[in-house]
LOSEKE-969117 format. One line per 3 residues: their letters; for each residue x negated, y, z negated of N, C-alpha, C, CB. Coordinates in steps of 0.1 Angstrom, whole numbers. Glycine has a CB too. Example, Ala and Ser with C-alpha at 12.3 -4.5 7.8 and 13.67 -1.06 7.14 Angstrom:
AS	-132 -57 -78 -123 -45 -78 -132 -33 -78 -113 -45 -90  -128 -22 -71 -137 -11 -71 -129 0 -79 -141 -6 -57
***
This chain:
XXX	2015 50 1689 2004 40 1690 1991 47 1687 2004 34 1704  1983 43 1677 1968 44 1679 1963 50 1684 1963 36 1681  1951 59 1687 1946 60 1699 1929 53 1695 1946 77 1704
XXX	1925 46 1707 1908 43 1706 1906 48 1718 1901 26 1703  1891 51 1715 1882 58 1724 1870 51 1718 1882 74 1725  1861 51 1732 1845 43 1729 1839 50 1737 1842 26 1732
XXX	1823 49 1728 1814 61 1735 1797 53 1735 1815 80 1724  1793 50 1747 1783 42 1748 1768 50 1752 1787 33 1757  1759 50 1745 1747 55 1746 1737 46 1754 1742 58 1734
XXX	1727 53 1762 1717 42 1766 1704 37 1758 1711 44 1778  1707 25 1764 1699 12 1757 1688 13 1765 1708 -5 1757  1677 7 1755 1662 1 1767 1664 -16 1767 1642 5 1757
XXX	1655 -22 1768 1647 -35 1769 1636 -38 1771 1650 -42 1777  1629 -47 1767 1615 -54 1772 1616 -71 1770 1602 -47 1761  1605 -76 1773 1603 -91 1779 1613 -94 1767 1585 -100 1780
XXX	1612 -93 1756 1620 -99 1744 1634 -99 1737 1614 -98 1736  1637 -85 1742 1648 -84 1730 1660 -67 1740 1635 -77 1708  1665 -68 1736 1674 -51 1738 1683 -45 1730 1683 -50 1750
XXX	1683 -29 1730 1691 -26 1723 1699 -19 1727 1687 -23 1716  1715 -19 1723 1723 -9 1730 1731 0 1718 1734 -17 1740  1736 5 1719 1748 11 1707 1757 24 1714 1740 19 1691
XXX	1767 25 1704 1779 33 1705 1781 33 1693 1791 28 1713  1799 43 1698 1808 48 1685 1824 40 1691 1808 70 1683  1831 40 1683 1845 36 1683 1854 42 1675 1846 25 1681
XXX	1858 51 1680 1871 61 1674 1885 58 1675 1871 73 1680  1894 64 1663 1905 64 1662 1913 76 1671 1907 63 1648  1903 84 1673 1902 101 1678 1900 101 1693 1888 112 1669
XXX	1903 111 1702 1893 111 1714 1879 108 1712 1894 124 1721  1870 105 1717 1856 106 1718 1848 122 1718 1852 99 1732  1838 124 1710 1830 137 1716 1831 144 1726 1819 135 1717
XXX	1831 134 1743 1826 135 1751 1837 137 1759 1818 127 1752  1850 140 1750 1860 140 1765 1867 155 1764 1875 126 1765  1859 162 1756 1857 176 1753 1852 185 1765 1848 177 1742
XXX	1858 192 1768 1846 200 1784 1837 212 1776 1858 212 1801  1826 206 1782 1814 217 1777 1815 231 1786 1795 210 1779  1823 231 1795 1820 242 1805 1831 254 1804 1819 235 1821
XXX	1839 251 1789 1846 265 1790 1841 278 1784 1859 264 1786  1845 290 1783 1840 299 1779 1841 305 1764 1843 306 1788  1833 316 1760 1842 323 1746 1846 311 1737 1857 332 1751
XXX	1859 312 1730 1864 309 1721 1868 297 1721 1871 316 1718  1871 292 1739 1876 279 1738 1863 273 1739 1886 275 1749  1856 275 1743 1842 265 1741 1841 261 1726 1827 274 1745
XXX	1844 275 1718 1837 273 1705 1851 259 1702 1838 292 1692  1865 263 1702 1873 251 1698 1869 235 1707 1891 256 1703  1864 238 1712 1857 221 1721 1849 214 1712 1844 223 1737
XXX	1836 226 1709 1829 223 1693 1831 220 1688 1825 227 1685  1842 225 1680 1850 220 1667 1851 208 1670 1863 225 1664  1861 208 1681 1869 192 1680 1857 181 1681 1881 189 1694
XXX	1850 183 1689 1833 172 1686 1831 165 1671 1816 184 1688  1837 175 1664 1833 173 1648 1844 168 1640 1828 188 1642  1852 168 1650 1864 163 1643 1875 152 1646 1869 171 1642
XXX	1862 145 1649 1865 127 1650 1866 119 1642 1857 121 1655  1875 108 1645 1881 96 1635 1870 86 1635 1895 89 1642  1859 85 1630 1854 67 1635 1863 54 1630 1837 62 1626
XXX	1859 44 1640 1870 34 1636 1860 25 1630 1881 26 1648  1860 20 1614 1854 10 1609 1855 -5 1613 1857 13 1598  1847 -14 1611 1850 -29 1611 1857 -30 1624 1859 -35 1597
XXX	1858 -26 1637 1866 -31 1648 1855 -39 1657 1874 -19 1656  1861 -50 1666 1855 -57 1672 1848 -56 1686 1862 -64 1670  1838 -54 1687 1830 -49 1700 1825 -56 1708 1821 -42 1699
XXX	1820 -61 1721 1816 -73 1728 1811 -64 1738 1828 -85 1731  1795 -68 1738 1783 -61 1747 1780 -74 1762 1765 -59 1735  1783 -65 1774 1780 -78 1785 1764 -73 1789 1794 -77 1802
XXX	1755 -79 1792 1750 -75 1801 1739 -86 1809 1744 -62 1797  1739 -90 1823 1734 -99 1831 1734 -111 1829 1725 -97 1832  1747 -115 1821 1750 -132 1816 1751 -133 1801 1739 -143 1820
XXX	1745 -121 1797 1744 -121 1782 1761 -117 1778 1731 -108 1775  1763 -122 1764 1779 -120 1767 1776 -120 1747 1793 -138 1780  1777 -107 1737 1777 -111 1719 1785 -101 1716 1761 -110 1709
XXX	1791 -103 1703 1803 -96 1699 1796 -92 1687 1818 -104 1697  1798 -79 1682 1794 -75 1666 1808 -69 1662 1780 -62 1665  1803 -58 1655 1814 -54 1646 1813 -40 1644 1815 -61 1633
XXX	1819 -25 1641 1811 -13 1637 1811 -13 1624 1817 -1 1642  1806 -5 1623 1798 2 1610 1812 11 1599 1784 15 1618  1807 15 1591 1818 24 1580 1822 34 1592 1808 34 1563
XXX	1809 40 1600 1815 51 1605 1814 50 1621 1808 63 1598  1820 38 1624 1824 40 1637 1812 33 1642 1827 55 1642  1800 30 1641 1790 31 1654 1783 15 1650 1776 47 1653
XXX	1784 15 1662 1780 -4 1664 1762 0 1674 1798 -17 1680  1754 -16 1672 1742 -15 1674 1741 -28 1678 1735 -9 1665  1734 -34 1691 1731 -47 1694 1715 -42 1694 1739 -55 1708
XXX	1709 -54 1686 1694 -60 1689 1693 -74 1689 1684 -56 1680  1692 -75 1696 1694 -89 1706 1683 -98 1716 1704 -85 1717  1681 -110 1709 1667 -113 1717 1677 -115 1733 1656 -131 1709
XXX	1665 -113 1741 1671 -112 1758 1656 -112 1764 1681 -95 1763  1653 -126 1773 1640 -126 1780 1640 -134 1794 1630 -132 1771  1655 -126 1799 1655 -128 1815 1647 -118 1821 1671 -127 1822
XXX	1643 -123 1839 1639 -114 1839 1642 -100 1846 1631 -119 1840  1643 -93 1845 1646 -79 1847 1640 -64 1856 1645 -77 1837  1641 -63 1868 1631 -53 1874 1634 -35 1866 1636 -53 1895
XXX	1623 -30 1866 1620 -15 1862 1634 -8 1869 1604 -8 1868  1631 0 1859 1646 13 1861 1660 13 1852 1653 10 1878  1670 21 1856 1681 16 1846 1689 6 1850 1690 26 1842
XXX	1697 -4 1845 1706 -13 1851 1721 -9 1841 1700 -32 1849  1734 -15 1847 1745 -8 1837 1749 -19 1830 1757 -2 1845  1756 -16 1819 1761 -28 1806 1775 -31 1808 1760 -22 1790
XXX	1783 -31 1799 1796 -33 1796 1799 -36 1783 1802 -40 1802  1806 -28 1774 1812 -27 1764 1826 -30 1762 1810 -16 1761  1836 -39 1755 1848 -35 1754 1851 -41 1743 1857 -37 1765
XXX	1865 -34 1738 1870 -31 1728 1881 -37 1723 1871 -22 1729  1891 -42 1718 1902 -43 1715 1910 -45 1707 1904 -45 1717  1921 -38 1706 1929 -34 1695 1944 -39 1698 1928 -17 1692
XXX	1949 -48 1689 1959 -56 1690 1964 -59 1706 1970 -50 1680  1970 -51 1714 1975 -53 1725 1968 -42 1733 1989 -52 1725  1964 -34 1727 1955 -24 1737 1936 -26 1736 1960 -6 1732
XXX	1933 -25 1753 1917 -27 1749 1913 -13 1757 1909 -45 1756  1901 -16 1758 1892 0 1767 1876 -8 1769 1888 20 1753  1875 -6 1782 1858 -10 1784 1852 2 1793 1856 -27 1792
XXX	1837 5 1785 1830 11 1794 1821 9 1794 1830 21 1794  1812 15 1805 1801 11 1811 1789 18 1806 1804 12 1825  1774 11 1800 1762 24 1799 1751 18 1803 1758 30 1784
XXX	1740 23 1803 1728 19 1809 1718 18 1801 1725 26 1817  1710 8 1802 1700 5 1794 1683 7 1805 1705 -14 1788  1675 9 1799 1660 9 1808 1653 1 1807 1651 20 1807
XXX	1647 -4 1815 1634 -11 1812 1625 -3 1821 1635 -28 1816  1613 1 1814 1602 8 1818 1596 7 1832 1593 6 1809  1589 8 1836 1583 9 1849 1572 7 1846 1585 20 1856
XXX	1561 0 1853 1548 -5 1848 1540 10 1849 1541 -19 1859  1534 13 1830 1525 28 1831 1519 24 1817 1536 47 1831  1512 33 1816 1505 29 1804 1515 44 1789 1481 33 1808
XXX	1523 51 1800 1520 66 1787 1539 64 1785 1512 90 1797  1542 72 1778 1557 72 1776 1556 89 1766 1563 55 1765  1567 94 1770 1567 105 1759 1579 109 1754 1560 117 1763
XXX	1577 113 1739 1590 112 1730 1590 125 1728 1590 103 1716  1601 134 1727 1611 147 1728 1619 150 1719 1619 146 1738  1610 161 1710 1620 166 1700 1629 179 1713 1611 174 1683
XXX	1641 179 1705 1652 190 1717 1653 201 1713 1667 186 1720  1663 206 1703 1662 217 1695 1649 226 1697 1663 212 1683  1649 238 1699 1634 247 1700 1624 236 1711 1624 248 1681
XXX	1622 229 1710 1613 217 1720 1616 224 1734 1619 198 1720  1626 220 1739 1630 224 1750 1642 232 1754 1631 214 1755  1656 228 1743 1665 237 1744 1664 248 1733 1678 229 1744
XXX	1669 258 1740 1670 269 1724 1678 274 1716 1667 279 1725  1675 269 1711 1689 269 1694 1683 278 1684 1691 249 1682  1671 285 1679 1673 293 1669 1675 288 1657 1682 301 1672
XXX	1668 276 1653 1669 268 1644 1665 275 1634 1664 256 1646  1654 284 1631 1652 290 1621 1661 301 1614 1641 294 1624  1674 300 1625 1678 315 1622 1697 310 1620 1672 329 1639
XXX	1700 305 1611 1712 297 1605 1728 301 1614 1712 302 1587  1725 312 1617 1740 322 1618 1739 324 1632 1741 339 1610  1727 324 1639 1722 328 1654 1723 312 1661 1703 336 1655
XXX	1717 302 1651 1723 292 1656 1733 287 1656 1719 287 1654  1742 288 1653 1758 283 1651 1767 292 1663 1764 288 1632  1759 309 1664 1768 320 1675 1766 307 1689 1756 342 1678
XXX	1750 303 1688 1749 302 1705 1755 286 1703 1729 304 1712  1758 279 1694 1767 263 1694 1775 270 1699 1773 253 1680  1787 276 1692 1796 276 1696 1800 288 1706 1802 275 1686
XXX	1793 298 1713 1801 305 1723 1792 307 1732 1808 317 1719  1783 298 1733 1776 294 1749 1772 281 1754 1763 299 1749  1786 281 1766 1789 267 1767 1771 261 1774 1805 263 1779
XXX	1773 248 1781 1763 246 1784 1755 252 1797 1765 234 1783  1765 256 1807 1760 266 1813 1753 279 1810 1768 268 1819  1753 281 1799 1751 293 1798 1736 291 1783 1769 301 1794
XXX	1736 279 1779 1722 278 1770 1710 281 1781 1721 260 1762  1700 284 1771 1687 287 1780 1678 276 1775 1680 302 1777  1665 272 1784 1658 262 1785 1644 270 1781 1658 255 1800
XXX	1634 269 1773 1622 275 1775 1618 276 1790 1613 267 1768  1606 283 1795 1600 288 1808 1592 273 1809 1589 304 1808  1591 266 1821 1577 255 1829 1582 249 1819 1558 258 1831
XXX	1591 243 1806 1592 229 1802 1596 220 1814 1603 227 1790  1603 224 1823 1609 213 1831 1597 210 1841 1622 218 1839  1589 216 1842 1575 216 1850 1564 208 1846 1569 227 1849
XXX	1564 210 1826 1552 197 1821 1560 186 1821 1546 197 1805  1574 187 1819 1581 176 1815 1580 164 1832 1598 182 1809  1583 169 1845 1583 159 1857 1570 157 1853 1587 164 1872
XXX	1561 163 1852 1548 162 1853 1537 152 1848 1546 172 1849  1540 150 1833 1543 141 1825 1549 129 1828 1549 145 1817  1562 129 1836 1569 121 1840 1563 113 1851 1579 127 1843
XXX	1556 119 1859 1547 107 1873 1535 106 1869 1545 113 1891  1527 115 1859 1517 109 1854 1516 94 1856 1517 112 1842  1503 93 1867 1495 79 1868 1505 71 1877 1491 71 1851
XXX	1517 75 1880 1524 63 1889 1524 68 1907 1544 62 1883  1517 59 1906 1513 56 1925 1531 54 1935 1502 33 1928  1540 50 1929 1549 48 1934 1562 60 1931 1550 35 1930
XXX	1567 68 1940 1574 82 1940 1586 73 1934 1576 91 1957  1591 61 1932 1604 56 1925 1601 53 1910 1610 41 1932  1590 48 1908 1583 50 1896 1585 62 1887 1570 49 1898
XXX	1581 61 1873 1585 74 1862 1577 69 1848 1606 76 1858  1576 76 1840 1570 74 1827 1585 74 1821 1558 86 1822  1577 66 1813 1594 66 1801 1595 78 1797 1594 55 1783
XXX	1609 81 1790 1611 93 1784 1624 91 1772 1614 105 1797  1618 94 1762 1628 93 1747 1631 105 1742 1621 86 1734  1648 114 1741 1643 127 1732 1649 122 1719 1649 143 1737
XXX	1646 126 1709 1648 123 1696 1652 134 1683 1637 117 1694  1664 133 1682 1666 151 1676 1673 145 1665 1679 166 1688  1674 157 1655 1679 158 1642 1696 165 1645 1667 169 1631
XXX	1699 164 1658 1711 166 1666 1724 158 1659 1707 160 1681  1735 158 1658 1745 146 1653 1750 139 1670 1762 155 1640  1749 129 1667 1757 119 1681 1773 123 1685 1757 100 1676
XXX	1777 135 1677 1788 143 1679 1783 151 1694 1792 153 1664  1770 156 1695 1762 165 1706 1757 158 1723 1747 171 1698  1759 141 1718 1750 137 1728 1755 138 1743 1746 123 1725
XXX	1768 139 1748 1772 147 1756 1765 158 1767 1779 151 1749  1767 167 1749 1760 184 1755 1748 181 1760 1756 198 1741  1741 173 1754 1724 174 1753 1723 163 1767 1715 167 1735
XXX	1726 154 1771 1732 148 1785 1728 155 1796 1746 147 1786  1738 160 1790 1745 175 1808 1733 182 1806 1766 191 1807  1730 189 1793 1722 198 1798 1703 196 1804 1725 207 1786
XXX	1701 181 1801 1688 181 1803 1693 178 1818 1678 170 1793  1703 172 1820 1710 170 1836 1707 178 1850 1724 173 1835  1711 194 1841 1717 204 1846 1700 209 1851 1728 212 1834
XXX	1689 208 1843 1678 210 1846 1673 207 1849 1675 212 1843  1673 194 1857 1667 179 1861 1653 181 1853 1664 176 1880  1657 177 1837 1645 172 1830 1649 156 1833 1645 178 1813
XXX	1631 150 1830 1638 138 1829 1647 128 1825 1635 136 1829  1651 120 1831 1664 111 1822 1654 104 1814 1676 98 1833  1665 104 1802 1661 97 1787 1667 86 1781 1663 106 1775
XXX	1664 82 1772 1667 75 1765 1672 87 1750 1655 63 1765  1682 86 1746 1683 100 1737 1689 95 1720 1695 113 1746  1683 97 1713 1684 89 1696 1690 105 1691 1662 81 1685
XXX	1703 104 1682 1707 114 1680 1706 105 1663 1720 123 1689  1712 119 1653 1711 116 1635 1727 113 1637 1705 133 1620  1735 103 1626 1744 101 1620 1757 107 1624 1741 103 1610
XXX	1764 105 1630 1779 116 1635 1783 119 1621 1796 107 1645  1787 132 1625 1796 142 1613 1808 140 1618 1793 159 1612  1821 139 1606 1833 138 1609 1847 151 1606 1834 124 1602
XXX	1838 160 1604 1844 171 1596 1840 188 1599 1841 168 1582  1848 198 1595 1844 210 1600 1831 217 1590 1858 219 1602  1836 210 1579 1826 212 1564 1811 206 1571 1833 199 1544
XXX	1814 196 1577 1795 189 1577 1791 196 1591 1793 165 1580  1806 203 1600 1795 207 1610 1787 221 1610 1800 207 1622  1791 230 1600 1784 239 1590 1767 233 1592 1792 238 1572
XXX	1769 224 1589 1754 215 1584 1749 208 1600 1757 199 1570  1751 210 1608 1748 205 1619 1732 202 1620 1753 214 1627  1727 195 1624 1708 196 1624 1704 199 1617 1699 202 1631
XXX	1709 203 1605 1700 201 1589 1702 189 1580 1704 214 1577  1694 192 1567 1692 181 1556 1680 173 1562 1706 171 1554  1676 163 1559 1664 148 1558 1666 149 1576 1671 127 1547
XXX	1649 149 1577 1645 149 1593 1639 133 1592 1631 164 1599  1641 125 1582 1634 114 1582 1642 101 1593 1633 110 1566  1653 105 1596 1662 95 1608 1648 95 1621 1682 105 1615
XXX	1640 106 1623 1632 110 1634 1623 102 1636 1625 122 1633  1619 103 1619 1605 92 1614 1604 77 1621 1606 89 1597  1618 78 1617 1622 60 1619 1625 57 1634 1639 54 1610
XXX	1631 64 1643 1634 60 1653 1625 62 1660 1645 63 1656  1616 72 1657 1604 73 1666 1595 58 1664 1594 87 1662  1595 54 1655 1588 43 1647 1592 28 1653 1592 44 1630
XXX	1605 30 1658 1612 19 1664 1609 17 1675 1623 19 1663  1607 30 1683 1602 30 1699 1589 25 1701 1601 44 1705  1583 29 1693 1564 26 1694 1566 13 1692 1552 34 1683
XXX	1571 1 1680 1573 -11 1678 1578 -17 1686 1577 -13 1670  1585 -10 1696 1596 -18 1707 1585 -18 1716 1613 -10 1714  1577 -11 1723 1569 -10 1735 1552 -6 1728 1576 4 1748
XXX	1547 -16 1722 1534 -11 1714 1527 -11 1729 1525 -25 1699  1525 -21 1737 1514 -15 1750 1511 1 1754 1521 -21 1765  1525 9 1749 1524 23 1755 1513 31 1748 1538 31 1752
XXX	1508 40 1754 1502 53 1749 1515 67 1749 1489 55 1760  1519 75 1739 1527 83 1733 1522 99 1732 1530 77 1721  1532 106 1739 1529 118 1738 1542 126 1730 1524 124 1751
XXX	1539 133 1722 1547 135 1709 1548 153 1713 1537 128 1690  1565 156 1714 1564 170 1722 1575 175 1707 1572 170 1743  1573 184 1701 1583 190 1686 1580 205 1689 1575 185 1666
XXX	1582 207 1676 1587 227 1671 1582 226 1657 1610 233 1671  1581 242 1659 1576 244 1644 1588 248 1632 1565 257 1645  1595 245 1640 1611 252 1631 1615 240 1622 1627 256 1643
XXX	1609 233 1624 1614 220 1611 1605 212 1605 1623 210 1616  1609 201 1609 1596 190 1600 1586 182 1612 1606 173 1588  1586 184 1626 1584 180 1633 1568 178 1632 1590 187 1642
XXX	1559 188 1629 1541 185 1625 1539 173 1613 1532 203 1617  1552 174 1604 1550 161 1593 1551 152 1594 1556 158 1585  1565 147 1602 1571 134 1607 1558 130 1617 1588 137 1615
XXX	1550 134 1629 1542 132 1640 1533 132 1633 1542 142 1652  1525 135 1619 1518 132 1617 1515 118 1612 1517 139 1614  1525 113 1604 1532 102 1594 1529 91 1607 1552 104 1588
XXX	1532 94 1621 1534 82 1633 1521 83 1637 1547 84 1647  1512 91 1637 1496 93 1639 1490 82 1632 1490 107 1633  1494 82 1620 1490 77 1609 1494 60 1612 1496 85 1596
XXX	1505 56 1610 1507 45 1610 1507 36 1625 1518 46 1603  1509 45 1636 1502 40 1649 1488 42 1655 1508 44 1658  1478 44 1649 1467 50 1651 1458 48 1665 1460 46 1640
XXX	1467 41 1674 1459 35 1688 1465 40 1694 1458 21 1693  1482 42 1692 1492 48 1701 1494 61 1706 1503 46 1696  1491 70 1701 1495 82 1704 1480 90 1706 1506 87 1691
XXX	1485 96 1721 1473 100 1731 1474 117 1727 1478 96 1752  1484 122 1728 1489 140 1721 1499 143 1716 1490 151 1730  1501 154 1707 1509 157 1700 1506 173 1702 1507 150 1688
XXX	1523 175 1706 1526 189 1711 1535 199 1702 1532 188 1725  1529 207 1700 1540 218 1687 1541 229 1693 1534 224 1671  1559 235 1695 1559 245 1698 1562 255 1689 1565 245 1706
XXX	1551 271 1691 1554 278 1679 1569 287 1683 1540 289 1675  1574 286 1674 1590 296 1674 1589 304 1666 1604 290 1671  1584 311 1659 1588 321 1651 1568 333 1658 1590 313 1628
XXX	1571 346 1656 1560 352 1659 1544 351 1656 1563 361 1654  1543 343 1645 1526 340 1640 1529 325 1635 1519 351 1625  1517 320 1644 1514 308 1639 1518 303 1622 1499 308 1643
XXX	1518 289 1620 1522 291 1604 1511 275 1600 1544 289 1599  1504 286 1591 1490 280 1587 1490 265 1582 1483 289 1575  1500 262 1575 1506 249 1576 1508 238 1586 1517 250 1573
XXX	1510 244 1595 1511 236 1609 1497 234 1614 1520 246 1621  1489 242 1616 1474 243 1621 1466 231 1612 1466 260 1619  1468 233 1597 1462 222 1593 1466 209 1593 1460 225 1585
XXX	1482 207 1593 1486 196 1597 1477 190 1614 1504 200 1599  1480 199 1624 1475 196 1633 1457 195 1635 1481 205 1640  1449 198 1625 1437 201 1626 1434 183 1619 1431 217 1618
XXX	1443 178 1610 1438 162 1605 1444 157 1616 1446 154 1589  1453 162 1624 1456 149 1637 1446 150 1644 1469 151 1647  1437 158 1645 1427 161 1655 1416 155 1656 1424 172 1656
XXX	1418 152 1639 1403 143 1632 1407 130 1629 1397 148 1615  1419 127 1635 1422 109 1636 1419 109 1655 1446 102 1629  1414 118 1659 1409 119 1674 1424 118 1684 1396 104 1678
XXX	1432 120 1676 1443 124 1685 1445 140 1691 1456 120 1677  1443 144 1705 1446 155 1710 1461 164 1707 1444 151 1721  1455 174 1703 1468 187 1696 1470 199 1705 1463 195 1679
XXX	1476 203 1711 1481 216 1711 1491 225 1706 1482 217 1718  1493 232 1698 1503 241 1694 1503 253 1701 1502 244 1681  1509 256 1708 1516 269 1719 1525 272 1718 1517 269 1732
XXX	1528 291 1719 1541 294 1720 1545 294 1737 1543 307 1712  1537 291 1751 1541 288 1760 1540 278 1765 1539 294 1765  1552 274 1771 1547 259 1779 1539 256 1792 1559 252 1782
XXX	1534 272 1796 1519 268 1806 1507 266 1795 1513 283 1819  1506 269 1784 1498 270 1779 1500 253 1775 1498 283 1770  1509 244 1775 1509 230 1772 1504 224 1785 1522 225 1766
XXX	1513 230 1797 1505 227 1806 1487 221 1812 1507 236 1808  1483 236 1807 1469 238 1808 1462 226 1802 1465 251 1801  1467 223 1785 1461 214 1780 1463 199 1784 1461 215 1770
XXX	1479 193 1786 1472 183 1795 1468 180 1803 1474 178 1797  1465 190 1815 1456 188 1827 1442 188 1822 1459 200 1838  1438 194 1813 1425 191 1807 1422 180 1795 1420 204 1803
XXX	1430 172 1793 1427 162 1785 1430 149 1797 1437 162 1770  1434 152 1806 1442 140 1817 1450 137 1818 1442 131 1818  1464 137 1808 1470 135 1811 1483 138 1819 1468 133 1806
X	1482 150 1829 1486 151 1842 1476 157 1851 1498 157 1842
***
C-alpha cells in the first residue's frame, strides 16, 4: 500500500481572510526524521529530508472554527488556503485541521494559525547567519555543520534571544500579549522542522515561519539555500499586505541578498517599516551593504549593521523601539 504523510505549517488571520498550507507526500514527511542523532546518522536524517515523494493533485480539506474548504496540491506536493474568514477571533494561536484521503486510507493533522495581538510593530526574521549559524558564505563549512551537527549541537549568535523577547513585548502592557513574529529564510520547507525545534530549543519567539520551495532529491540538496532569494521578496511583501496597520522591523545578514530584497520592501512600503537590521558575517564591513543601508536611511527608515547583537540591542533602545 501507498504510503501518505501530511505536514502542516502555521497559518495567520485577520478580520478578513486566512492563510494556511502544507505538503502531502507519497514518502514519510521531513519531520518524522529525528534531528537529535549524532555524527553520520544525523547526516543520513538529512538526507532523507531531501528525499521526499510530493503527492501531486491529491485532495485536501482545511477545518477551522466552522469553516470547513477543500483544495487540491500543487505539482509538488504543497497545498495553500486563502480564504476569506471574518468570524470573530481572540489574539494568540488557535489549532486547525487538515485531512487527507486516499482511496481507503485517510490521515488528519492538526496546525496552528495566529491572529496577532493588539500592537502596532511586528518583526520579520531572516534565519540563516540572522540568528542561526550556518556559514553561508562558506559552501563546504556549510553543508559539514547541515549535516553532522544535529540540532542540539547548532550554535545561536550571543543576546539574539535577548533583542529578539525584547522586541517581542515591545509596547504590550499585558505579560500574555507578544509582537508578531515572522522568520523568512531562503531555507527549503524540507528544514522547517529543524528550524522549529531549534528556535524552540532557545525560546526565541514563536513564529510564523515561510520557508523557499521543497527539494526532492540528493542533487538539489547540494543547492540547499542557494539560487533566487526573490521567494523572500514576495513573502515578505505578502505579510506587510496581510497586516498593513503594522509597523516592521526587518532583521537579515550580509551573506546574501538580504540588504537588496529589505531595501526593494523599504521602497514599496514606505510607511511600514520602522528598522532594518544587517548582520555583518564575514570580517570587514562590505561597502555595498553600507550604501545600500545609507539610501534606507534617506527614505528615514532607521539602519543598523552590526557584527554584535548588543550592538543591535543598543540601537533599538535608542530609536524606541524596546
Amino acid at each position: 500500500m501507498a504510503k501518505l504523510d501530511l505536514k502542516l505549517y502555521r497559518g495567520y488571520v485577520n478580520d478578513q481572510g486566512l492563510i494556511v498550507s502544507g505538503h502531502v507526500f507519497k514518502s514519510w514527511a521531513p519531520d518524522k526524521y529525528r534531528l537529535d542523532k549524532k555524527g553520520i546518522r544525523h547526516a543520513v536524517s538529512i538526507l532523507h529530508m531531501f528525499r521526499i515523494k510530493p503527492y501531486s493533485n491529491i485532495e485536501v480539506t482545511m477545518t477551522f472554527k466552522g469553516l470547513k474548504v477543500t483544495t487540491r496540491t500543487l505539482d509538488d506536493g504543497f497545498f495553500r488556503f486563502i480564504v476569506p474568514f471574518n468570524e470573530d477571533v481572540k489574539s494568540g494561536w488557535h489549532p486547525y485541521e487538515v485531512t487527507c484521503n486516499f482511496y481507503d486510507f485517510g490521515i488528519v493533522q492538526h496546525g496552528e494559525i495566529l491572529k496577532p495581538f493588539e500592537s502596532k510593530l511586528a518583526i520579520i526574521s531572516d534565519i540563516d547567519d540572522t540568528f542561526l549559524i550556518s556559514h553561508s558564505n562558506n559552501f563546504f563549512k556549510k553543508l559539514y555543520v547541515l549535516l553532522l551537527r544535529n540540532v542540539n549541537s547548532r550554535k545561536i549568535f550571543d543576546d539574539v534571544v535577548q533583542h529578539y523577547k525584547a522586541l517581542s513585548t515591545s509596547g504590550q502592557t499585558n505579560d500574555e500579549a507578544s509582537n508578531s513574529f515572522f522568520y523568512v529564510s531562503s531555507s527549503e520547507w524540507n528544514l522547517y522542522e529543524f528550524i522549529e525545534t531549534f528556535a524552540r530549543l532557545h525560546e526565541l519567539p514563536k513564529a510564523v515561519i515561510k520557508l523557499k520551495k521543497i527539494k526532492t532529491g540528493i542533487s538539489d540538496f547540494l543547492f540547499t539555500g542557494r539560487g533566487s532569494h526573490d521567494h523572500k521578496y514576495v513573502k515578505m511583501k505578502e505579510i506587510i499586505s496581510f497586516y498593513p496597520q503594522l509597523e516592521y522591523v526587518l532583521l537579515g545578514d550580509d551573506s546574501q541578498h538580504d540588504p537588496q530584497i529589505y531595501e526593494r520592501i523599504c521602497k514599496i512600503f514606505p510607511k511600514n517599516i520602522k528598522a532594518v537590521y544587517i548582520r555583518q558575517t564575514s570580517r570587514h564591513k562590505k561597502d555595498k551593504v553600507s550604501t545600500i543601508l545609507n539610501n534606507i536611511t534617506d527614505m528615514e527608515v532607521a539602519t543598523c549593521y552590526y557584527k554584535f547583537s548588543r550592538e543591535a540591542i543598543a540601537h533599538s533602545k535608542s530609536i524606541g523601539v524596546i
